[in-house]
C-alpha positions as CSV (number, residue, x, y, z in Angstrom):
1,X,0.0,0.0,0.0
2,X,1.5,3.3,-0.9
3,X,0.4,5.8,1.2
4,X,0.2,5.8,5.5
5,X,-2.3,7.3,7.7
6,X,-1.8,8.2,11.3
7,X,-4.7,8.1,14.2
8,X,-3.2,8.8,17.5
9,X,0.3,8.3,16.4
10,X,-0.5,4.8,15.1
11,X,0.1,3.8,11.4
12,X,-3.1,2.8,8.9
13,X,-1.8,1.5,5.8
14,X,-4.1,2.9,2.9
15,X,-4.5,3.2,-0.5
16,X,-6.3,5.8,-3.0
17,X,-8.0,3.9,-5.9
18,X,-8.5,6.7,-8.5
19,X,-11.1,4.7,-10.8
20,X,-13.3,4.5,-7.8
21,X,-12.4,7.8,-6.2
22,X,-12.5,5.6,-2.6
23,X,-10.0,5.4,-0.4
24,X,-9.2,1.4,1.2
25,X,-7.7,0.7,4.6
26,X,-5.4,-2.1,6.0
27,X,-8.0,-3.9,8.6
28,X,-5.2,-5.1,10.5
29,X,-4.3,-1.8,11.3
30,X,-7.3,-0.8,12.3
31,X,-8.1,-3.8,14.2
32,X,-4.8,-3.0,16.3
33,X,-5.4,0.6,17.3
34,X,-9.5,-0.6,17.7
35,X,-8.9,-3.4,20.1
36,X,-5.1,-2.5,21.3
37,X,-4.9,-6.5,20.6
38,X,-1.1,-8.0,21.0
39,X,-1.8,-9.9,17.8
40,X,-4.4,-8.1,15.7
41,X,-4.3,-10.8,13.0
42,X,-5.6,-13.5,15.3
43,X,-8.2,-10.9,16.6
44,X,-9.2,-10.1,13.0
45,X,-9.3,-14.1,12.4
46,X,-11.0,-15.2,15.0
47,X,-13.7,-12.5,14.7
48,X,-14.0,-13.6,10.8
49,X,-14.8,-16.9,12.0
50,X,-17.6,-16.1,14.4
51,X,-18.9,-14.0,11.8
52,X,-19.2,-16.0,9.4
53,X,-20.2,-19.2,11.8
54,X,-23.1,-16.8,12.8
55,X,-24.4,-16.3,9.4
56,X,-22.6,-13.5,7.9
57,X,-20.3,-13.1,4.6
């Protein structure tokens, strides 16, 4: 991702999609600064899985 974003002096990894005009974020970085998790990753997977467990996609 080519550009970074800060939110209380924490990196976002995001990138600009011209075509679109929308800009995307790295979920793991938000995930991280959301939860203050240790290992945002896991976080991010395990809340995937109980999503989709519960029905959503």
């Amino acid at each position: 991702m080519s550009n970074v974003k800060l939110f209380e002096s924490k990196q976002i990894r995001s990138e600009w999609n011209e075509t679109e005009q929308k800009w995307y974020f790295a979920i793991i970085d938000v995930v991280e600064i959301l939860t203050e998790s240790n290992n945002p990753r896991r976080y991010w997977s395990d809340l995937k899985r109980k999503l989709n467990k519960e029905g959503f996609s």
